[in-house]
N, C-alpha and C positions, 0 to 999 in steps of 0.2 A: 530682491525679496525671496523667490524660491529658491538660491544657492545657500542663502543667509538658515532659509527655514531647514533645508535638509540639513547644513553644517551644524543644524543647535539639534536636529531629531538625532544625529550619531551619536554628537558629544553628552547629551543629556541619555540616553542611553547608554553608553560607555562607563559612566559615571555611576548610576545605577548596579552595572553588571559589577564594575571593578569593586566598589564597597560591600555589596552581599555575598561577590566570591571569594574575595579576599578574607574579610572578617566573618561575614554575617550577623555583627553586631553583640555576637557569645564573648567573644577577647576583652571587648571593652567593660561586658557587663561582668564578667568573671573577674577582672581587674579592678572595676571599681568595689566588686565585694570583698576582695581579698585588702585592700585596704581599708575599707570601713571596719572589718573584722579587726585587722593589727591593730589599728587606733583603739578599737574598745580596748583590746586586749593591753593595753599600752594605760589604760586611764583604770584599769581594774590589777593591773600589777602592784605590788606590795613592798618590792624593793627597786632601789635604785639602779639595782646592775638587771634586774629584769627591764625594766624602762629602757633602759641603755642598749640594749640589745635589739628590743622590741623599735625603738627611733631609729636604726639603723637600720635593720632589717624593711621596715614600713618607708624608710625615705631613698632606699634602694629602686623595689618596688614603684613609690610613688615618680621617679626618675624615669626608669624605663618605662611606664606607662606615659608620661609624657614626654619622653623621644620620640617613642612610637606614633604617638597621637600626632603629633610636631610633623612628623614624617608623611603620613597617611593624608593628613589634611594639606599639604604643599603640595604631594604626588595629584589628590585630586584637582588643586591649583592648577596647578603646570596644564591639565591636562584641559580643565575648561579654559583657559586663557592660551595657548599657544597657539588657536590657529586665527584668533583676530590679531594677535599680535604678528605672527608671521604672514599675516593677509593685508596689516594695514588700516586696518578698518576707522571710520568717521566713527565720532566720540556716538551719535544717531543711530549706527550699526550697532556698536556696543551695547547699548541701552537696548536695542530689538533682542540682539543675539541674550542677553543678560535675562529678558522675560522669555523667552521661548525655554532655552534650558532651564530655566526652573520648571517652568510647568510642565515639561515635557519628561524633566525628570522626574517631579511625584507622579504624574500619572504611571508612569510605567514601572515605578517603586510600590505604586497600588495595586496594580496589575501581578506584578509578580509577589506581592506580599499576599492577594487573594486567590489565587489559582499555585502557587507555592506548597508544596508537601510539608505538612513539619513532619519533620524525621529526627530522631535524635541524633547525637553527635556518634558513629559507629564506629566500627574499627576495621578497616580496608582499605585499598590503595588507589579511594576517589579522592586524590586530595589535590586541596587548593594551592593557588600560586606559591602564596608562602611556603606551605609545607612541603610541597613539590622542593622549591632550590631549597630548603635545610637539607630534602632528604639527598639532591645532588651534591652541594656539599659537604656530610657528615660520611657519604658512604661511598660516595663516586671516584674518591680520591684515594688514594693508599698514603699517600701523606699527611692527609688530613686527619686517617683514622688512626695512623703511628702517631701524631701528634695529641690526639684527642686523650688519647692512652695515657702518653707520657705525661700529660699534663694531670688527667685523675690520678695516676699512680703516683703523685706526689701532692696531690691534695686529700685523699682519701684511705692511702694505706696505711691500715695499722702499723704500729709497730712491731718489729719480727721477733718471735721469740722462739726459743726450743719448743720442737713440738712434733709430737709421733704421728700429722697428718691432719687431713680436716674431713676426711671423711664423708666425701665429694660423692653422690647417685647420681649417675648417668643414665637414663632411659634412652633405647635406642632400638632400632629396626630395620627390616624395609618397609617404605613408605605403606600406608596401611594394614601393618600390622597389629594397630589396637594401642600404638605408644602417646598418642596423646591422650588420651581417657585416664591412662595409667598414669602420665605426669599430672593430668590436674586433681587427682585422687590424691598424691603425693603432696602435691601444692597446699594442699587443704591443713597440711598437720604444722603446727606452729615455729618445727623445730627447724624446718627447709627454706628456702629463698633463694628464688629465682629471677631470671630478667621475664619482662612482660611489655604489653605493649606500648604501656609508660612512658618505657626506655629507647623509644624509636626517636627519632632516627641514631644519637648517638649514645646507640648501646654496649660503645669502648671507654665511653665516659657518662655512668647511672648516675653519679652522686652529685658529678658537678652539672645534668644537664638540669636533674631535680631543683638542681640550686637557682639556675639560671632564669628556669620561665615555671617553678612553683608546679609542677606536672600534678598534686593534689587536686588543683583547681578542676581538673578535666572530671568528667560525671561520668561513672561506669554506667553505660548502660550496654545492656544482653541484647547481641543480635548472632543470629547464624552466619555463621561462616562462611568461605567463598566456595567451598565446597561441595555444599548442601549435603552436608550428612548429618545434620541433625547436633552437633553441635554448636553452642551456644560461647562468644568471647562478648569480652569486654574489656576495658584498658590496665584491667586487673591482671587479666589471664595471662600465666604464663606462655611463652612460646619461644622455637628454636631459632632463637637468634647469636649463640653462642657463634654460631660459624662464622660471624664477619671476624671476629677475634682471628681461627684458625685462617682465612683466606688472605689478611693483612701481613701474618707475620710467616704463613707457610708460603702462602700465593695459593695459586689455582693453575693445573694445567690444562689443557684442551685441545685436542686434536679437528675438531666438530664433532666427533664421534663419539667419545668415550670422557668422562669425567676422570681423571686421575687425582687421589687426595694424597701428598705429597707426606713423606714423613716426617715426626717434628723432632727438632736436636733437643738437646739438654738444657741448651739455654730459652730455647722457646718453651720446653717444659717448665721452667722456672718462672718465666713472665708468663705464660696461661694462671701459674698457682697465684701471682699476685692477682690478676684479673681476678678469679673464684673468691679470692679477699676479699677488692673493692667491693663485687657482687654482693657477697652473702656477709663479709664481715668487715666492714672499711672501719675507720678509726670512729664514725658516728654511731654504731651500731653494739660496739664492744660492751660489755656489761662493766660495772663499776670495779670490778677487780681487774678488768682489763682483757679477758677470755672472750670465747668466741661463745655466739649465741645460737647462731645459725651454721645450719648445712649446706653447701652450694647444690642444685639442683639444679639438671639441666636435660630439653627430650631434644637431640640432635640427630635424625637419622642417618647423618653423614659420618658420623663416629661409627660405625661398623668398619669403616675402612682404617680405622686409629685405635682400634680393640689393645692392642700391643702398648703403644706411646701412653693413653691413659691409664691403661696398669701398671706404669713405671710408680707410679704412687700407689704404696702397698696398702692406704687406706681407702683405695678408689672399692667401689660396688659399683659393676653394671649388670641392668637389666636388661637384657636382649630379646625382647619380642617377636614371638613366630606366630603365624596363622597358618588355616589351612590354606594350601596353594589355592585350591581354584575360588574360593572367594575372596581369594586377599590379591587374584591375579583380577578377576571380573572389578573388582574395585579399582585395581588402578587399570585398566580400559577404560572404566565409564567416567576414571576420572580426569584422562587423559581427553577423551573425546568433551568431555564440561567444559575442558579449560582450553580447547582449541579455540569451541565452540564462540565461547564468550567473552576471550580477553580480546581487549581492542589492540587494533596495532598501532600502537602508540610507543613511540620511545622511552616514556618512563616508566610505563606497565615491564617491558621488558626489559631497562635498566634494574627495575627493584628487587623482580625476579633472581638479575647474574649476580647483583649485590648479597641476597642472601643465598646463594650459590644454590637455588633451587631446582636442581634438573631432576627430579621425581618422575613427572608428569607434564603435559602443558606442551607450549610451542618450544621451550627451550630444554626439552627432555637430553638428557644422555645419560646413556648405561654407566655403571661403575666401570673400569679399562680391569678390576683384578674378575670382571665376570666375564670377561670378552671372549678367553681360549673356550668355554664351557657354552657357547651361546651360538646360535644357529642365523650366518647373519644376512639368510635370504627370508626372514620373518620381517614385516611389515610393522612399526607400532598401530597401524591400523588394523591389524590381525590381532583376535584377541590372545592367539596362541603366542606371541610374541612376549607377551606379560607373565606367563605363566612358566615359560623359555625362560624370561628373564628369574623369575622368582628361583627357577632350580638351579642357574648360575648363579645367583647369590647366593643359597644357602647349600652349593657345595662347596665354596669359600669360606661361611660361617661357622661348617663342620669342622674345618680344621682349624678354626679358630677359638672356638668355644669352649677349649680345654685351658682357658686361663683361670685361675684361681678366684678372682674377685667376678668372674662373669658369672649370673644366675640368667637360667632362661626361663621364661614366664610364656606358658600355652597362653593367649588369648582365647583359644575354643573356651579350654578347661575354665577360665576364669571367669568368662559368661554366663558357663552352665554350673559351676560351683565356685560364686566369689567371694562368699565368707571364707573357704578352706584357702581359696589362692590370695586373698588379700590379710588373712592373719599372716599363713607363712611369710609373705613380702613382709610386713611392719615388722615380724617377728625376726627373721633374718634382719634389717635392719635397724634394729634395737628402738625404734620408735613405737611410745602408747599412740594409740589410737582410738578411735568407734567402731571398730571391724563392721560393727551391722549398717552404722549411719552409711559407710564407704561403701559397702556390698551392695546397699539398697541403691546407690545414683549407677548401676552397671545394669544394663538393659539385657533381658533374657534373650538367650538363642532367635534366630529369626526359625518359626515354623517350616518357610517355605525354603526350598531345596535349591541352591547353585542348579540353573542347567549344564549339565557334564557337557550337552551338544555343543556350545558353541567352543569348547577344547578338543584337539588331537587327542585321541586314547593311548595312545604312548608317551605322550609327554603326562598325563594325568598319571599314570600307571608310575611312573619314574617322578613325579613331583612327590605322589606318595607313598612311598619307599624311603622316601628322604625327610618327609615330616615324621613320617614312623621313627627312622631312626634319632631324629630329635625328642620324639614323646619318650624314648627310649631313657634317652641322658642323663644320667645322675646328676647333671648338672640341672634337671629341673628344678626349680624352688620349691613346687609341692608336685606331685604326682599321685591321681586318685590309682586307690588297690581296686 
C-alpha cells in the first residue's frame, strides 16, 4: 500500500511537471488556432489554386500537430505505465495505482495552476526541455549549422543577378557603446531587415525554420532584458546573432585568455553575401520585378575585429560606436559583476553563451588577443580599472583601423545630447527617409549625474581621454557639433 501510494505521488507528479514544462499548454493552443484560421482562410478563398495551396499548407500543419500530439501523449504513457509494468503489479494494484495518479495528478495541477505566475511568453535563456535540445542541436554542432545553411541556401536564395552590391549597415562597437539603441532605431525604417529573436535557435536557416514551426504564431510581448539597462525586447527585436554564421564557417580561436576572430577568405566572403540574401532578401521576399526590397542590417560587436573583410564589399556602411571611456568602462564592470552574479552554472546557460561567441562580459569574458600588446595584464576583471585598460586597448586598435572609407563613427555622448543632428546625419548618409523627430524622441537624455572618476586610476583616465578626443577629432565622424 505505501510503496504503491508513494510510486503513484512521483509519477502523478512527474506527469504534471513534464506537460506544463514542456508545453504549458500555449503549443497546443497556438496550433489549434493556426489551423482553425487556415480552414476559414481556405472556405473564404475565391480561387481554386488559393484552396490548393491553403489544403496543403493547413494539412501540413494539421500533420505535425498530430505527430506531436501522438508523441507527447505515448511519452506521458510510457511514463505512467512503466513502472507497474516493470514491477509486475496484480490487475488490484493497477486499478489502486490508476486512482491515485489521477487524483494526485489534478491536485498538484491545481496546486501549481493556483500559486503559478502568469508570465508572458519572454525572450531569454529560461527555456524548456524542448527548446533547450533544438537549441543543442541547431547551434551545438558545426555540422549541423554547415548543414542548416546549405540546405536554406538552396531553398531560399534568390536568383543571382549583376549587381553593384546590396548595401549591407553594419552597426558595431565595444560592448556598451550605445550599438544597440542604434540598431533598433535602424530596425524601425521599412527599408532594413534583420535577424531577431524569431530566428533562434536556427538563425543559418530564417526562412526554412519560419517555414517549419510557423514562428508568427509566437506573441511579441516587451520584457527587459537580461541586462537591466532599461531596454525592452521582444521576438521582434532585432539582435546580434549574425556571429553563429562567422564562428561556423571561420571557427573560433581560444587560448582561455584572449578571443581571436580569425580572418575570412574570399569564398567565405561570398557565402556570408548569400546569407545577407537569404536574411534580408531570399527568393520570398523579392518584389515582382525580381529586385531586392530590403537592406541587410546587422549590430555584431564582434565585427570590429573584421573592419577590413566586411569592407571588401564596396557597398558595405559601418557604423562604429564610441562612448566615453569611463562610462562605457563602469558599464561593462557593473555588467560584468550582474552577470557573474546571476547566471546559473548550468551547462546550457554557458553552452548558449560560447554558441553566440559572447565573451563581452559575464563568466566567459575574454578580451579581444588584437588588444593584448596594449593591455596591462596584472589588472583583475574585478578591478574596475581593468575595463577602462581594456577600452583604450581597444580603441588604440580601432584608431588604426577607422581610416576605412565605408566606416562612419557615431559619438554616442553627442547623439544623446543632440539626436535629431546625429540621427538625420545617420539616415542622411545612409540615403534612408525617415521621422528624424519620431527616432530622436525614443533616445534618452544625458544622465544628470556624473561617472565617479574615483573608482578609475588617473592616468589611465587621463590616456582613455586623449584617445576619445582624438576620436571626436575624426573626420570620420557622421556629424560633428561646431
Amino acid at each position: 500500500m505505501i510503496p504503491n501510494l508513494l510510486i503513484s505521488l512521483v509519477t502523478g507528479i512527474l506527469l504534471v511537471e513534464v506537460a506544463m514544462v514542456t508545453f504549458g499548454g500555449r503549443w497546443f493552443l497556438a496550433q489549434g488556432k493556426i489551423i482553425s484560421t487556415k480552414m476559414n482562410l481556405f472556405f473564404a478563398a475565391k480561387t481554386d489554386d488559393e484552396r490548393q495551396v491553403l489544403v496543403i499548407d493547413a494539412g501540413l500543419t494539421t500533420l505535425r500537430f498530430s505527430l506531436v500530439s501522438f508523441l507527447y501523449v505515448a511519452t506521458l504513457a510510457a511514463i505512467a505505465g512503466f513502472l507497474p509494468w516493470f514491477l509486475a503489479w496484480e490487475e488490484e494494484q493497477n486499478v489502486d495505482y490508476a486512482i491515485y495518479v489521477s487524483v494526485i495528478a489534478t491536485l498538484w495541477w491545481l496546486v501549481r495552476y493556483i500559486f503559478k505566475k502568469k508570465k508572458p511568453e519572454t525572450v531569454d535563456v529560461n527555456y524548456n526541455v524542448i527548446e533547450k535540445w533544438l537549441h543543442w542541436l541547431a547551434l551545438g554542432s558545426e555540422s549541423v549549422r554547415r548543414l542548416s545553411f546549405d540546405i536554406e541556401r538552396n531553398y531560399s536564395l534568390p536568383p543571382k543577378k549583376n549587381s553593384s552590391g546590396d548595401n549591407a549597415v553594419y552597426v558595431c562597437g565595444l560592448a556598451r557603446s550605445g550599438t544597440t539603441i542604434l540598431l533598433r532605431l535602424l530596425d524601425q525604417q521599412k527599408v532594413f531587415k534583420s535577424l531577431s529573436y524569431r530566428d533562434m535557435p536556427f538563425v543559418l536557416a530564417p526562412n526554412l525554420w519560419n517555414r517549419v514551426i510557423n514562428k508568427s504564431s509566437k506573441e511579441a510581448v516587451l520584457t527587459e532584458r537580461a541586462h537591466g539597462d532599461g531596454i525592452a525586447v521582444d521576438f521582434d527585436s532585432p539582435e546580434a546573432f549574425e556571429e553563429v554564421f562567422w564562428k561556423t564557417f571561420c571557427g573560433e580561436e581560444t587560448d582561455g585568455k584572449y578571443f581571436k576572430i580569425k580572418p575570412a577568405t574570399k569564398q567565405i566572403l561570398k557565402d556570408f553575401a548569400d546569407y545577407r540574401a537569404v536574411v534580408a532578401n531570399s527568393k520570398f521576399t523579392l518584389s515582382e520585378n525580381g529586385e531586392r526590397q530590403f537592406r541587410y542590417l546587422s549590430k555584431n560587436n564582434n565585427n570590429i575585429g573584421r573592419l577590413k573583410s566586411l569592407c571588401e564589399e564596396k557597398t558595405t556602411t559601418i557604423l562604429l560606436v564610441y562612448r566615453n571611456p569611463v562610462d562605457c568602462a563602469l558599464s561593462l564592470f557593473r555588467q560584468h559583476q550582474r552577470f557573474i552574479e546571476s547566471e546559473v552554472e548550468d551547462s546550457f546557460t554557458k553552452a548558449y553563451m560560447g554558441w553566440l561567441s559572447h565573451h563581452e562580459f559575464g563568466p566567459g569574458h575574454l578580451p579581444f588577443d588584437f588588444a593584448a600588446k596594449d593591455m596591462n595584464p596584472a589588472l583583475s576583471t574585478e578591478d574596475p580599472n581593468y575595463w577602462l585598460d581594456y577600452w583604450i586597448a581597444v580603441h588604440i586598435y580601432l584608431l588604426e583601423k577607422h581610416d576605412l572609407d565605408q566606416i562612419h563613427l557615431v559619438n554616442h555622448d553627442v547623439m544623446k545630447s543632440l539626436p535629431r543632428e546625429v540621427i538625420g546625419a545617420i539616415t542622411s548618409t545612409l540615403g534612408v527617409e525617415a521621422d528624424v523627430e519620431h527616432l530622436a524622441g525614443q533616445i534618452s537624455a544625458p544622465s544628470k549625474s556624473k561617472t565617479p572618476n574615483g573608482d578609475f586610476d588617473e592616468v589611465l583616465i587621463a590616456k582613455a581621454n586623449k584617445i576619445y578626443e582624438d576620436f571626436s577629432k575624426s573626420p570620420r565622424n557622421i556629424f560633428k557639433p561646431n
